[in-house]
N, C-alpha and C positions, 0 to 999 in steps of 0.2 A: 481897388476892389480885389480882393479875394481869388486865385481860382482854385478851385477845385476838380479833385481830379475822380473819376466814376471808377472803381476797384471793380473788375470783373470775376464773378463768381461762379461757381461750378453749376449747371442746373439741375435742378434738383422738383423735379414737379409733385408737388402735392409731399415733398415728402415721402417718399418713395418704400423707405425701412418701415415709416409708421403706416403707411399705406399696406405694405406687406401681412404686418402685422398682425393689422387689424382684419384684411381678408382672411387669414389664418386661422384667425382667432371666431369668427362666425360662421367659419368651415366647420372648424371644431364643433359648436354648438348646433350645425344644423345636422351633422353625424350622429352628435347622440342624439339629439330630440328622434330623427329615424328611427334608431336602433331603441330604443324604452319600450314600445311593444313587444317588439321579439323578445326582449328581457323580461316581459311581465310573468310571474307567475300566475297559473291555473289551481282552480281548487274543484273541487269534486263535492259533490252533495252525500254527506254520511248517514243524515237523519234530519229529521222533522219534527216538531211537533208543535201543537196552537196553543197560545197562552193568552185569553180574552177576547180579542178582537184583532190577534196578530198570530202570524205562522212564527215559527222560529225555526229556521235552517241553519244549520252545521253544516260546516264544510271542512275536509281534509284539505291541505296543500304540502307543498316542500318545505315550507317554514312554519307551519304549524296547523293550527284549528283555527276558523273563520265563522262567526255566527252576525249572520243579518236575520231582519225582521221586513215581512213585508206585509200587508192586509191580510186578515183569514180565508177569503176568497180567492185567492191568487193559487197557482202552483207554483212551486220552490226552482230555478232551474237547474239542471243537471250540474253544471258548471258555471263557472264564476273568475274573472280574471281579478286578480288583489295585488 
């Protein structure tokens, strides 16, 4: 019979690099997800006006004009995160 002999190898738990990596890598991710509010832009209420059974608000922002609609009953808010 055979013997064989058992080659000893370095340890290496879990993979260590990929282990790294991966921590690295959902660090990444949970930084930005953080940080996306602070980045969001604001808009500002420029005008108004009701068309049927719905308001229409404008809104000014850093990237342009923003118009929602909400119920005629409602008031518009000042501002708006977009």
């Amino acid at each position: 019979m055979p013997h064989f002999r058992r080659i000893a190898r370095a340890h290496n738990p879990v993979g260590t690099e990929d282990y790294a990596m991966r921590t690295l890598i959902i660090a990444a991710f949970a930084a930005l997800s953080l940080a996306s509010p602070v980045l969001a832009d604001v808009a500002f209420l420029q005008s108004s006006y009701v068309s049927g059974l719905n308001r229409v608000c404008v809104y000014k922002s850093s990237t342009g004009t923003v118009v929602i609609t909400i119920p005629v009953a409602q008031v518009c808010p000042v501002q708006i995160r977009v």
